[in-house]
C-alpha positions in Angstrom: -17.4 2.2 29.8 -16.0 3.9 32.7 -16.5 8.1 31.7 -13.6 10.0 33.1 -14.0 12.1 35.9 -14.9 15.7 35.7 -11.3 17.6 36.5 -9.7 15.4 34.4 -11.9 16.0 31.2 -11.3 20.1 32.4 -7.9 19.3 32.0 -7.7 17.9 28.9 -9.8 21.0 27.2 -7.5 23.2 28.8 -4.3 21.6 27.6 -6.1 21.3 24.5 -6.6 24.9 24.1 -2.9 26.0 25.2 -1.9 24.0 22.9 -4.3 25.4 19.7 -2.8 28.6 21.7 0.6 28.4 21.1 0.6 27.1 17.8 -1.4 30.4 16.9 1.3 32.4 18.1 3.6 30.3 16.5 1.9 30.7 12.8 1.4 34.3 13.5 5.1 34.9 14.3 6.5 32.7 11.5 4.0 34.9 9.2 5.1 38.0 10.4 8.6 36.6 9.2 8.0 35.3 6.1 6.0 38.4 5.1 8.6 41.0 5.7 11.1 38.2 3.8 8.8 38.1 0.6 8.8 42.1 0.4 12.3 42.3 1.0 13.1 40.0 -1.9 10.1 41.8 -4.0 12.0 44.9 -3.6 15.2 43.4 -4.5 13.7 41.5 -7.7 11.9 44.9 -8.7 15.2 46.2 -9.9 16.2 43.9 -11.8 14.7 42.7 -15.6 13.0 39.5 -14.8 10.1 37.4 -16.9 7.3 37.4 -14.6 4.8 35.6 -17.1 5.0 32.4 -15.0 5.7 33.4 -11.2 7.0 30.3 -9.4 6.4 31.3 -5.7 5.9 27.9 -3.7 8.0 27.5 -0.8 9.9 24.4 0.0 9.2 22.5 3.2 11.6 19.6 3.3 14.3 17.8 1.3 15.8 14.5 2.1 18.9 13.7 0.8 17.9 10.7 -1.1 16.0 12.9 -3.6 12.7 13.3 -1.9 11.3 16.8 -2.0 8.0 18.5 -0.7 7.0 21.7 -1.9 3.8 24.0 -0.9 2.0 26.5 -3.3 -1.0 28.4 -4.7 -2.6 27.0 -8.0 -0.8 29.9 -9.7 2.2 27.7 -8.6 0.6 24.4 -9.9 0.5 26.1 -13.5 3.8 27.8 -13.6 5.3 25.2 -16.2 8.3 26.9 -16.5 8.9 26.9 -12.7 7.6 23.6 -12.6 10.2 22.3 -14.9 13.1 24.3 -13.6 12.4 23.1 -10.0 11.9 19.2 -11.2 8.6 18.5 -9.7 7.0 15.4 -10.7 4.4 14.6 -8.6 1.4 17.3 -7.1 -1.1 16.6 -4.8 -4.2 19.0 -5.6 -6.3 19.7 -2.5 -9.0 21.6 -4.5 -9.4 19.8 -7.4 -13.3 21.1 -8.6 -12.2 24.7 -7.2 -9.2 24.3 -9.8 -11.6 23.5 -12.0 -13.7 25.7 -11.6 -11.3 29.0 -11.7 -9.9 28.0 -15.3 -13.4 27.0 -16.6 -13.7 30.9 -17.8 -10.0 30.7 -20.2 -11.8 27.8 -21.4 -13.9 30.0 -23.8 -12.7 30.3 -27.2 -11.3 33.7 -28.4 -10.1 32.7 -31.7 -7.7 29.4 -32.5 -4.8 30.6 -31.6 -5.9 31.4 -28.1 -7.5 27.9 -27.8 -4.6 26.1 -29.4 -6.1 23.9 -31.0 -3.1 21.6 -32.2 -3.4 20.4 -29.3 -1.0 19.7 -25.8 2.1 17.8 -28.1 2.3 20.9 -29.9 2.0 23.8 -26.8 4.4 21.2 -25.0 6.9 21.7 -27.9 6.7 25.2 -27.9 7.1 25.5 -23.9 10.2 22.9 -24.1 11.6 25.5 -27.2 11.2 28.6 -24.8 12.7 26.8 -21.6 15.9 25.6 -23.1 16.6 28.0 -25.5 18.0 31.4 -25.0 15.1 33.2 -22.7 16.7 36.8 -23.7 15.1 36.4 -27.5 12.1 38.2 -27.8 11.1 35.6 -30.9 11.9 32.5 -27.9 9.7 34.3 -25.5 7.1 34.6 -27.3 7.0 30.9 -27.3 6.4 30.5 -23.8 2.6 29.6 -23.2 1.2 32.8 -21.2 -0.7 32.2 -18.0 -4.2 33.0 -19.8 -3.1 29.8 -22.2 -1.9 27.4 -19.6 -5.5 28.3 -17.8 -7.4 27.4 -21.1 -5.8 24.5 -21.9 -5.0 23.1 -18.1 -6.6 19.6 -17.1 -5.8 18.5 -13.6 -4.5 15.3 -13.6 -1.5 13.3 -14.4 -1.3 12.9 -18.0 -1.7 16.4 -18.3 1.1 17.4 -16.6 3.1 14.8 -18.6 2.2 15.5 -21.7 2.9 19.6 -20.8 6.4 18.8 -18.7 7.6 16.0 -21.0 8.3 14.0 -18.6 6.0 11.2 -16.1 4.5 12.9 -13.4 2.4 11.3 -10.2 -1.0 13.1 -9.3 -3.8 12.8 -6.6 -6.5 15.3 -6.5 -9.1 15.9 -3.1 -12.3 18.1 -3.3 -11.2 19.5 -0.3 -13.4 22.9 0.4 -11.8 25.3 2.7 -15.1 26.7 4.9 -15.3 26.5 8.7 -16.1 23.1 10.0 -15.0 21.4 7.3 -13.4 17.6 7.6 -10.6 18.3 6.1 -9.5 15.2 8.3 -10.9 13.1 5.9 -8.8 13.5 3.4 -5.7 12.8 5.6 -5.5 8.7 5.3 -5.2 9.4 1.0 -3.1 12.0 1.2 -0.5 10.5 3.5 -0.3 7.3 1.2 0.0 9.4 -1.7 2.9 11.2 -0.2 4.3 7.9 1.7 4.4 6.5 -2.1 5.6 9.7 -3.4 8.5 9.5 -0.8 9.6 6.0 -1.5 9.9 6.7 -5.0 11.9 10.0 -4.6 9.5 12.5 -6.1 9.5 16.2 -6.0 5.9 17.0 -4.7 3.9 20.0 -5.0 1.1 20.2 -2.5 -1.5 23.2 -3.7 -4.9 24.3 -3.1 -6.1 28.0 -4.5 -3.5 30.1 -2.2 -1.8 27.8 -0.2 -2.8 28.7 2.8 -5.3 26.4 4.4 -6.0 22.8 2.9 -2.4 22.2 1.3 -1.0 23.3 4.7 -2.9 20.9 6.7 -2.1 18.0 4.1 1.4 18.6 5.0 1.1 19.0 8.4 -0.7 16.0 8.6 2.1 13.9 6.6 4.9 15.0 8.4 3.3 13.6 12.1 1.5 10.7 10.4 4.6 10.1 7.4 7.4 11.2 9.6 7.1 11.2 12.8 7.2 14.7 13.6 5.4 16.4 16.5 2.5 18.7 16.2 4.5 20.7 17.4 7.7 20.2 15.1 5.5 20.3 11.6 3.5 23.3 12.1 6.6 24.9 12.8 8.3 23.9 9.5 5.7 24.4 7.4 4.6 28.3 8.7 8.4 28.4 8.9 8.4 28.4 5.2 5.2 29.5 4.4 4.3 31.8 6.5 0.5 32.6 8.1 -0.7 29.0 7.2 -4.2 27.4 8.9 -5.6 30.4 9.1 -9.1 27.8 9.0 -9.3 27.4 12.7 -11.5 23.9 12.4 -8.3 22.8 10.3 -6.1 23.5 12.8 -8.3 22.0 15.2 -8.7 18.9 13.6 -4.9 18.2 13.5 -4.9 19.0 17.1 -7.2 16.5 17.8 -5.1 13.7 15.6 -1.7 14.9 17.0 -2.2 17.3 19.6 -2.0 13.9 22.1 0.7 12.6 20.3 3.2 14.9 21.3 5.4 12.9 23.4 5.4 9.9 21.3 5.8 11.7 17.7 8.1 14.4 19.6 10.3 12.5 21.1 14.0 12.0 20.9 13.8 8.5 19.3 10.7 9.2 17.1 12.3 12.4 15.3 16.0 12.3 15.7 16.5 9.9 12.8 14.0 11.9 10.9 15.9 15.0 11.5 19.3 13.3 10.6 17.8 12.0 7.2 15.6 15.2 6.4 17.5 18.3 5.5 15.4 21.4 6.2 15.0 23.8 3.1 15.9 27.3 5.2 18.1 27.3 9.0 14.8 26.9 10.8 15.3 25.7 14.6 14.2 22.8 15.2 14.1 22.8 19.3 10.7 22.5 21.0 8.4 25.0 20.0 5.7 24.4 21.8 5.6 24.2 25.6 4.5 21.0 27.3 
């Protein structure tokens, strides 16, 4: 096998690193953005009565205009029922399944029946579904809304347990992904793309979580939208800190998706490979879609 020479290898790690470089900056300013939008509307919603039992906080990505939706949150996000329902989603992709796990394990612990409710998910299910459809402003009706300590204890991550708490059928995939330096969180991609490709086919709203949102669910997307879509490196880091703000904050995450798609610029990028994407996919916020990153 022929090794290539010296200068060109140099070049490569060079272009390489302008372009981890510029999609920093990128992330950083989209952040800055997003940050300064989310205290703005803070401020705004602080003056005004609100029930904040079950924040809803994910941010939209895309939406197609055939249905298909893709949404990215925190875990507080993937067990906001009431948001969940109001919003549609049915279908999540957890990216840190045992870490999910893990953080509920503690409401697990019995403090009396009523805290466990032990009738069991038909009969919290009916009590959510009472409190969502009927007038909210009722103190008796609130108090039938399942508080975030009870969705905790009872919470089971997979699909039938979001049915049965939704009422309605719901798609799931859960990764063990672990957000810690060096992690392959490129192994995940070929599973995740499939389950969103399927997802996508069959019109579903998707929520794509890990713990904050930050880190695995963002490279998930990232990774979708070049593989799924055909979008740049370039183009999908952009949308997604666009909307999220300071995402990949994991370095080796970001690096692995340059190392995927960070040479696939010109194909993914290009006029015929994104156009038709762009004409189907309507962008959730007036986020420009020109080149963001320098080539």
């Amino acid at each position: 096998m022929t090794q290539a020479p010296p200068f060109q290898e140099e070049a490569g790690t060079i272009a390489r690193l302008s372009l981890q470089a510029q999609l920093t900056e990128l992330i950083l300013r989209n952040g800055q953005r997003r940050e300064k939008e989310r205290y703005d509307r803070l401020a705004e919603r602080s003056q005004q009565e609100e029930d904040s039992t079950e924040p809803f906080a994910a941010d939209l990505v895309l939406r197609e205009e055939d249905g298909f939706e893709l949404w990215i949150g925190s875990l507080e996000d993937a067990l906001s029922l009431r948001g969940l329902s109001e919003q549609g989603v049915n279908a999540f992709l957890n990216c840190a399944r045992e870490e999910c796990e893990r953080e509920c394990a503690a409401y697990r612990v019995c403090r009396g029946r009523s805290r466990c409710h032990a009738r069991g998910p038909s009969a919290t299910h009916a009590a959510f579904l009472a409190a969502a459809t009927e007038d909210a402003g009722s103190d008796a009706e609130e108090e039938k809304a399942l508080s975030r300590e009870q969705v905790c204890a009872l919470a089971i991550f997979d699909g039938d347990w979001y049915a049965s708490m939704l009422g309605y059928d719901t798609a799931y995939l859960g990764l063990d992904g672990l957000d810690e330096p060096e992690y392959p969180m490129a192994s995940h991609f070929p599973e995740a793309v499939a389950f969103l490709e399927r997802c996508r086919v069959e019109r579903r709203k998707v929520l794509v979580h890990c713990i904050m949102g930050v880190n695995r669910s963002a490279a998930v997307i990232v990774a979708f939208l070049c593989r799924g879509l055909g979008m740049s490196l370039g183009e999908a880091v952009a949308l997604v800190s666009g909307h999220r703000g300071r995402v990949l904050s994991n370095g080796s995450f970001l690096d692995q998706l340059v190392d995927l798609y960070g040479q696939e610029e010109d194909s993914y990028g290009s006029e015929a490979g994104s156009t038709a994407t762009h004409r189907k996919c309507r962008l959730a916020a007036d986020l420009p879609m020109e080149l963001v990153v320098q080539r």
